[in-house]
N, C-alpha and C positions, 0 to 999 in steps of 0.2 A: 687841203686848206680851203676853207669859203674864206671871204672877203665880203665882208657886210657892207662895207661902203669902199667907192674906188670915186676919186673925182679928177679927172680929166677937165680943166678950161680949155676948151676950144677955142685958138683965137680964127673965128670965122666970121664972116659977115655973108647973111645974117645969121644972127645968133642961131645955133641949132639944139633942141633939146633931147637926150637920149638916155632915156633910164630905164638901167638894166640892173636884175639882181647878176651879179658877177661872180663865182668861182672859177678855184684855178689853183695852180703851183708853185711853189717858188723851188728853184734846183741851184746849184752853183758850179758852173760853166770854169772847168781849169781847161785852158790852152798850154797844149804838149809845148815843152821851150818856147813858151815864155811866160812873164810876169805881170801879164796883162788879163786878170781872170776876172771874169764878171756874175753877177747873180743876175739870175734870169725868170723875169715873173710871168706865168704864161696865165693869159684869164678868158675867160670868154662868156659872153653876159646876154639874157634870154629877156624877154619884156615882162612885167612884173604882174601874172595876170590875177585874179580876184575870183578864183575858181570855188562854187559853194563846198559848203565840208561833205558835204552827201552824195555830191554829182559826178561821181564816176570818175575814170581814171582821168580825161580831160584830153584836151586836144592835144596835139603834135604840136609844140612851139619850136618854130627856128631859132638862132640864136641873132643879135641884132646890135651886137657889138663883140670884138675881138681885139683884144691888147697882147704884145709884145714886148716890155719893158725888159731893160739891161741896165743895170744899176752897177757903180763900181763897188768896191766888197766893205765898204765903208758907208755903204747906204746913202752917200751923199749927193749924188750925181749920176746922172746917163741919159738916157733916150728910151723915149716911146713910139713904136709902129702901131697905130692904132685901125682898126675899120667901124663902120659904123653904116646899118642898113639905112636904106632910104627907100620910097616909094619908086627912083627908077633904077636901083641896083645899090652895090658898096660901095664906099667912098673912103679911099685910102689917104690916110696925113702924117705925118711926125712931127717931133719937137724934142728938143733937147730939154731936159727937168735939172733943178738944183733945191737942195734939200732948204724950204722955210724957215728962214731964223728968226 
């Protein structure tokens, strides 16, 4: 599955900008006894380069954002592990999500 658009607010200060084109998976996670199964979005997102159409295969890009979302199986709710590169390493955050009404 790609993911054309994935938007993460950040509540940081200061604000930080990070765009990535992101693919990835979605799987659904059943836990052995019990009732408690999650969908599980797994992404990981590269920086968006502007490589010409003729110039060869192109550089080696690291990737420069990784999500870990858990959604309950109603789509409505759950939590994101997210990282996201910086100039002096990653920088790990979470936050609980609820579905936009």
């Amino acid at each position: 599955m790609t993911l054309s658009l994935l938007s993460v607010p950040l509540v940081l200060e200061p604000r930080i900008v990070n765009t990535s084109i992101v693919k990835g998976q979605f799987i659904y996670e059943y836990l052995m006894n019990s009732e408690d199964s999650k969908i599980r979005i797994d992404v990981t997102g590269y920086p968006n380069i502007q490589w010409p159409e003729n110039g060869g295969i192109g550089p080696v890009i690291p990737p420069n954002f990784k999500a870990m979302i858990l959604l309950n199986t109603n789509w409505s709710s759950g939590i994101i592990k997210y990282q996201y590169a910086t100039n002096v390493g990653w920088v790990t955050e979470s936050q609980e999500i609820q579905l936009a009404i």
